[in-house]
N, C-alpha and C positions, 0 to 999 in steps of 0.2 A: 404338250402345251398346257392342259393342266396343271403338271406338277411343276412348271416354270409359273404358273399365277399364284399358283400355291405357295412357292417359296419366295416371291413379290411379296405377297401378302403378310408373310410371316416377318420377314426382313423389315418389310413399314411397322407391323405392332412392334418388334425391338426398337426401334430407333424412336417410336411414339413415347415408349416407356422411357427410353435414354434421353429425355427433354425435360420429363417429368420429375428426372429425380432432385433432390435439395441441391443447391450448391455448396463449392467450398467453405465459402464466406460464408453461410449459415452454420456450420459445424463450429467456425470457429468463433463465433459470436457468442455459441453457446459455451466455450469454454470460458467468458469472463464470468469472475466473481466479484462482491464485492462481502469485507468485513468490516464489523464492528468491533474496536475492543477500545477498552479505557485500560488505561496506567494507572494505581494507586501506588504514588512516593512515596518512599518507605524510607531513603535515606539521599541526601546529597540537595543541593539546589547551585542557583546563581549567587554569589559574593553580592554584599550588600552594596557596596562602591566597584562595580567591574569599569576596567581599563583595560583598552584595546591590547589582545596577548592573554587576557586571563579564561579559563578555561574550570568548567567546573563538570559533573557527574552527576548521573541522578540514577538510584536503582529502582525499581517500580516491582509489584502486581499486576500482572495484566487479567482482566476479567472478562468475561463474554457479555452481549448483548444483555444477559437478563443478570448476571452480576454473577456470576460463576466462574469460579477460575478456571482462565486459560492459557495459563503458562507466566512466564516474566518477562523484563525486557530492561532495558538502561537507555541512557543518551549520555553521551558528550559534546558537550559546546564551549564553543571558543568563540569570544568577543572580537572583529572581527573593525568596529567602527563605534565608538562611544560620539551620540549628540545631547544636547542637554534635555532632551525627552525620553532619553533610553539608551539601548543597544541593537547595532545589527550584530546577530550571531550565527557561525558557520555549524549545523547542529549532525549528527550520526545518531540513528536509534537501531537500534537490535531488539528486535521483538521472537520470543522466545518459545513456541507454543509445542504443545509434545508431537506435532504432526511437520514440525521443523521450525526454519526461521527466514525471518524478514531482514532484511537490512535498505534500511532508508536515508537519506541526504535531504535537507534541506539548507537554506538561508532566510532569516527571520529576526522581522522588526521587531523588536521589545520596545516597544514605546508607551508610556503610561502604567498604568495600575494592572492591564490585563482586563480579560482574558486576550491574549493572545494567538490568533489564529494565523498558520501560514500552508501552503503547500511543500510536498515533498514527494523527489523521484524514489519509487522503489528500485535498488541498484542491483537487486539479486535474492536469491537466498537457500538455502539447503532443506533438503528432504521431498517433503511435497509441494514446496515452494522452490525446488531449483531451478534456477535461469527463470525469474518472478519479474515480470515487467510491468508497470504501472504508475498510478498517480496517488496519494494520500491526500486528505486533507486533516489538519491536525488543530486542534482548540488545545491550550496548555493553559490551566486555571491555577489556585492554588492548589496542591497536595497532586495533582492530577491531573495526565492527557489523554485525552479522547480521540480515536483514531480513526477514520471512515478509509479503509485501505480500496481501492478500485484495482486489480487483478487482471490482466488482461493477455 
């Protein structure tokens, strides 16, 4: 009878501890990240008079939070609806960093002088970013976009 309350006993502190551990959703909560990096243009822009079909390139630097290089990155956009305040544009950016890469989508008002800010899906990416899902938000100034990527 003893060693039947004995192994009661022992079977309750297993199952006390088996309540106590973290759950799933905590592990994976902690796998989001989020970064920082800025684009500096280096070559390409928008066409001065863009019409809906036109399509332009942009090559960049990309630098880390404290202005350090962290790889490269481009966009291509295609003009997608011209109003007489701007453009919407269909935009892809490849961001380049030596631990892999990003690949982002968005769609974006160009209306006015700028800055220009829009959201973007992250669609994927390779290395330590493969199968990368997430959200960006993106500020496009002159010379240069500033990227708040969210990882998730």
């Amino acid at each position: 009878m003893r060693r039947h309350a004995a192994a009661v006993a022992a079977a309750a502190a297993v199952a006390a501890t088996a309540v106590a551990l973290p759950s799933p959703q905590t592990a994976a909560a902690d796998g989001e990240k989020t970064l920082a990096w800025t684009a500096v243009h280096r070559t390409g822009g928008p066409p001065e008079h863009p019409k809906a079909g036109d399509t332009w390139a942009v090559y960049a630097d990309l630098r880390g939070p404290g202005g350090e290089p962290a790889g490269d990155g481009s966009a291509v956009c295609t003009v997608v609806l011209t109003r007489y305040e701007g453009v919407v544009a269909q935009c892809r950016y490849v961001l380049r960093a030596p631990d892999g890469t990003l690949v982002l989508d968005s769609m974006e008002n160009r209306f006015g002088r700028g800055p220009y800010r829009a959201d973007a899906a992250v669609v994927g990416g390779t290395g330590a970013y493969a199968g990368a899902k997430g959200e960006v938000q993106l500020t496009v100034e002159s010379g240069r976009t500033a990227y708040r990527v969210h990882l998730r």
